[in-house]
N, C-alpha and C positions, 0 to 999 in steps of 0.2 A: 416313194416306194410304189411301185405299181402292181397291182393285179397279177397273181401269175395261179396254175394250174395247182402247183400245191406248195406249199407256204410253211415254213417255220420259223422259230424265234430264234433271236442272237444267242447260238452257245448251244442249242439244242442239235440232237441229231436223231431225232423223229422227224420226219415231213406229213403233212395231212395238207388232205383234197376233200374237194366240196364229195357228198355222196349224191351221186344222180339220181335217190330219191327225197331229196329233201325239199320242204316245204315253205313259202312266206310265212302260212300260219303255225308253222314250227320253229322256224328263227323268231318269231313274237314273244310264243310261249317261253323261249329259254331266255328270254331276256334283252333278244338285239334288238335297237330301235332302228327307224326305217329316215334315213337322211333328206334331205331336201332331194338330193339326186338320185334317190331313190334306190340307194345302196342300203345297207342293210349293217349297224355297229353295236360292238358291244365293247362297254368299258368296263372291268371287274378288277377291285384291288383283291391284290394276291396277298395282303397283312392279313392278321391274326382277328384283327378289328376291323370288319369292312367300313365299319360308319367312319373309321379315321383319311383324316387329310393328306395323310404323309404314307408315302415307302412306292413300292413301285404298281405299276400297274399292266394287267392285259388286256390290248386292245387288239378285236378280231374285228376286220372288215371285210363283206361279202358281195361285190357285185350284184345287181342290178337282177342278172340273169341268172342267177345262181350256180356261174360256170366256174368261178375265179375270186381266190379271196388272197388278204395278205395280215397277217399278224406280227406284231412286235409289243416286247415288254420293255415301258418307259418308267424313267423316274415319277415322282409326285405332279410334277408341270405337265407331264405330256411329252413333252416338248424334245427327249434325249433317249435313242434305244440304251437300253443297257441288257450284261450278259449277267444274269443270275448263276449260269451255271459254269464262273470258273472258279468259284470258292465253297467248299465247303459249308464254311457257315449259313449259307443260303438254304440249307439242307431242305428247310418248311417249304419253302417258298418255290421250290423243284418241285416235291411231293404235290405241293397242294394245286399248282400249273398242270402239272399229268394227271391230276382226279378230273377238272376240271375239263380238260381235255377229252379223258376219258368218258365224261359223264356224256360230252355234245356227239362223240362217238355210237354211246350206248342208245339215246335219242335219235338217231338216223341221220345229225346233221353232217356231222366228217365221217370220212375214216383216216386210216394212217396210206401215205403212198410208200 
């Protein structure tokens, strides 16, 4: 997956873009760590128990330059995007991806495109 201008998850029909004032020591504070290459990730499970091993997860990655990021929500591995939002029963796990979303918003680091 590569880098694009503004970025959403499988099944989502919101898009967000980096905000042209957002900060290195702003992505710290909210939690993204800083890669070898000097990109910019954050991995948060979306369960009910963060400390658990299992269910699926959001991973937000942010270029370098802070121009270009790409997001997908993966099973427990990593490893396999998945679409939380074509069943209902997911219902939590919608809500609690849009706080989240909303909270990096409220912070200056996205907004929605």
């Amino acid at each position: 997956m590569a880098f694009e201008k503004t970025a959403t998850v499988l099944g989502s029909t919101v898009k967000y873009q980096m905000n042209p004032n957002a900060k290195r020591y702003t992505l710290r504070d909210n939690g993204f760590v800083e890669t070898n290459g000097g990109n910019f990730q954050l991995i948060r499970s979306l369960e009910a128990t963060p400390q658990s091993k299992e269910g699926f997860k959001l991973k937000i990655t942010i270029s370098k330059d802070l121009q270009t990021l790409k997001m997908s929500i993966t099973n427990a591995t990593g490893l396999k995007a998945v679409n939380i939002f074509k069943s209902e029963q997911h219902r939590m796990l919608q809500d609690k991806f849009y706080f989240l979303m909303d909270g990096f918003i409220d912070r200056g680091l996205l907004e929605k495109a």
